[in-house]
C-alpha positions in Angstrom: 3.4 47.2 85.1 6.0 44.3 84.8 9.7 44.8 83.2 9.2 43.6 79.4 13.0 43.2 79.5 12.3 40.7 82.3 8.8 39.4 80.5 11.2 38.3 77.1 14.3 37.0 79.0 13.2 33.7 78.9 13.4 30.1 77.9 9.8 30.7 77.0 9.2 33.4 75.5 12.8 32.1 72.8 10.5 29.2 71.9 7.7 31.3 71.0 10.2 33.3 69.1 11.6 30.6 67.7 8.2 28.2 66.3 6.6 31.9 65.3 10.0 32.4 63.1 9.5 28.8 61.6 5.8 29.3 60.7 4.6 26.6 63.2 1.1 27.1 65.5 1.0 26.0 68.7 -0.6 22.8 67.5 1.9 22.2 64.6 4.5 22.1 67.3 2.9 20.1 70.4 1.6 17.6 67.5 5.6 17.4 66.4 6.8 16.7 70.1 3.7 14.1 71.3 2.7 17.0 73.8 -0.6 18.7 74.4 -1.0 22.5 73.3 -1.9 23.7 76.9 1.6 21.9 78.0 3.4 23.7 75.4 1.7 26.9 76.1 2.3 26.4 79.7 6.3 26.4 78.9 5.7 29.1 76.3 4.7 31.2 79.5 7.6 29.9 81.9 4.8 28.2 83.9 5.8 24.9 82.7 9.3 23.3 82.4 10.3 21.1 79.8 13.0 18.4 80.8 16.4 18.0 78.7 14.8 15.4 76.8 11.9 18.0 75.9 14.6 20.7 74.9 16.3 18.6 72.6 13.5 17.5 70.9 12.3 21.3 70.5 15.6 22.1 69.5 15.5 19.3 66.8 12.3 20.6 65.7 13.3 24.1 65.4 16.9 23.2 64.0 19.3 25.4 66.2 21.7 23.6 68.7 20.1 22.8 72.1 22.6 25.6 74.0 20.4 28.2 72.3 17.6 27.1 74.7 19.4 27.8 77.4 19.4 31.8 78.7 22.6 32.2 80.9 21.8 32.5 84.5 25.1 33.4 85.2 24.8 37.4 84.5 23.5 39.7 87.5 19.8 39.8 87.4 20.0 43.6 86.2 21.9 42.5 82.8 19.6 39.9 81.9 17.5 40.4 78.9 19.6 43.9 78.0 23.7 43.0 78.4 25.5 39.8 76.8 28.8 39.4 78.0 31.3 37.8 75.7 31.6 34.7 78.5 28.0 34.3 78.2 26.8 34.3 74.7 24.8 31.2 73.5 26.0 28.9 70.3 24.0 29.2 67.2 23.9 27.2 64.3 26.1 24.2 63.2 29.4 25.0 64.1 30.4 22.4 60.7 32.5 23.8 57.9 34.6 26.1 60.5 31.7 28.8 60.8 31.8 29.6 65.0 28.5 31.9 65.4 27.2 33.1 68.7 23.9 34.9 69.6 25.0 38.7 70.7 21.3 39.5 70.9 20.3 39.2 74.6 17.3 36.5 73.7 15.2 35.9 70.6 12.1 38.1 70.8 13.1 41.1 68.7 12.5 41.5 64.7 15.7 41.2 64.7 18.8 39.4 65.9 22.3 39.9 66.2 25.0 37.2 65.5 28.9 36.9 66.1 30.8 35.3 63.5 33.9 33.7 63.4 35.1 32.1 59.8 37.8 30.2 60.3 41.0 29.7 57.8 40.3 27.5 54.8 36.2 27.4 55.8 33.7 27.8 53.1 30.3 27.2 52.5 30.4 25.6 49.3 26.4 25.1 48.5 24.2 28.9 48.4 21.9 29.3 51.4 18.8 31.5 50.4 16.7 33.0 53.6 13.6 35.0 53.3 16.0 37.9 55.4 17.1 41.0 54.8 20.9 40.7 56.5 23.7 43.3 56.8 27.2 41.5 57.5 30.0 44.0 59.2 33.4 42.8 58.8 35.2 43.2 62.1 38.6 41.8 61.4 39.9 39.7 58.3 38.8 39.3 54.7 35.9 37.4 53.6 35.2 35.7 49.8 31.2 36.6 49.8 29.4 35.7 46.8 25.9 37.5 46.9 23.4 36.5 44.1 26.6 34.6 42.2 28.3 37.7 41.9 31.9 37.7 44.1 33.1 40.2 46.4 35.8 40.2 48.5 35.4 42.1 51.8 38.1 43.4 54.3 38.4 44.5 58.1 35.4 47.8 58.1 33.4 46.7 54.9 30.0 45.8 55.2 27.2 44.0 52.6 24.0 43.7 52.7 22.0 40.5 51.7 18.0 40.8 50.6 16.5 37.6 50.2 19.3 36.2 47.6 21.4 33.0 47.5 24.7 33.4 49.4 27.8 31.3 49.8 31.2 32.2 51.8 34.9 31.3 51.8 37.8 32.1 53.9 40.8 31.0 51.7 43.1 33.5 53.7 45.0 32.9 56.8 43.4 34.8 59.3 39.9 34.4 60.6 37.4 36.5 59.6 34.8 37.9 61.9 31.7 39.7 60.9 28.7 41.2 62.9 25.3 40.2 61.5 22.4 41.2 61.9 19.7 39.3 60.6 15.9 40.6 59.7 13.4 38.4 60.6 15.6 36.0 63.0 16.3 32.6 61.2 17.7 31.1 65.0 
């Protein structure tokens, strides 16, 4: 019986991951990118494999940065799919407004997914951001302005929040960066 760890480990199976999280069909998608279903199944399954050109179209699709496609090949084959190493963990979202997140989940295939966060000084998400999540946010080192359903909490180095399917916003108006843990229920990346 093979490896699930190995089976998941995959630029294949994170696309899966990824157009099931978004709500798209295999049709939806290969309609979206010009390609046939069997050609996007085919990559689905690693027996295919799309070009650059092909990976940043799917990434456009799916909205995450095109590094998230790309599963580091640089870790022993024994870590892959079950250790990240801090050298190795892929970008995720927009990296704008001084938000710095990185995947800490070994690939995209669980019901869950685990994010590194990095707020920078004077960064803030000024607009709410509502996600059909459930997400707990550990604050690692720093404080952190949250506002959770337009109510305001401040959160320090060890405090941790939990956000159910609410508008959010965040600021860092201190001087140090903040860094939180997330872990985010369904994965939005």
């Amino acid at each position: 019986m093979p490896d699930l760890m190995e089976e998941t480990s995959t630029v294949g199976a994170d696309l899966r991951a990824l157009r099931k999280a978004r709500g798209l069909t295999l049709e939806d998608m290969a309609e979206a990118l010009g390609k046939s279903v069997g050609w996007l199944s085919q990559v689905e399954r690693d027996i295919s494999h799309p070009t650059m050109q092909d990976l940043e179209a799917m990434a456009a699709l799916l909205e995450v940065p095109r590094s998230l496609l790309f599963v580091s090949q640089n870790a022993p084959e024994a870590e892959r799919g079950r250790v990240v190493r801090a050298a190795n963990r892929r970008a995720v979202g927009e990296r704008e407004g001084g938000l710095v997140e990185e995947l800490l989940s070994p690939d995209l295939t669980d019901d869950f997914e685990v994010i590194h966060s990095t707020f920078l000084p004077g960064s803030a998400r000024i607009e709410p951001v509502r996600r059909p999540t459930q997400e707990l946010g550990y604050l690692v080192s720093g404080r952190l302005d949250v506002w959770i359903g337009g109510q305001k909490f401040v959160v320090a180095s060890g405090d941790a929040f939990r956000i159910r399917d609410q508008a959010f916003r965040w600021a860092n108006p201190y001087e140090d960066p903040a860094i939180a843990v997330w872990v985010i229920a369904p994965p939005v990346y």
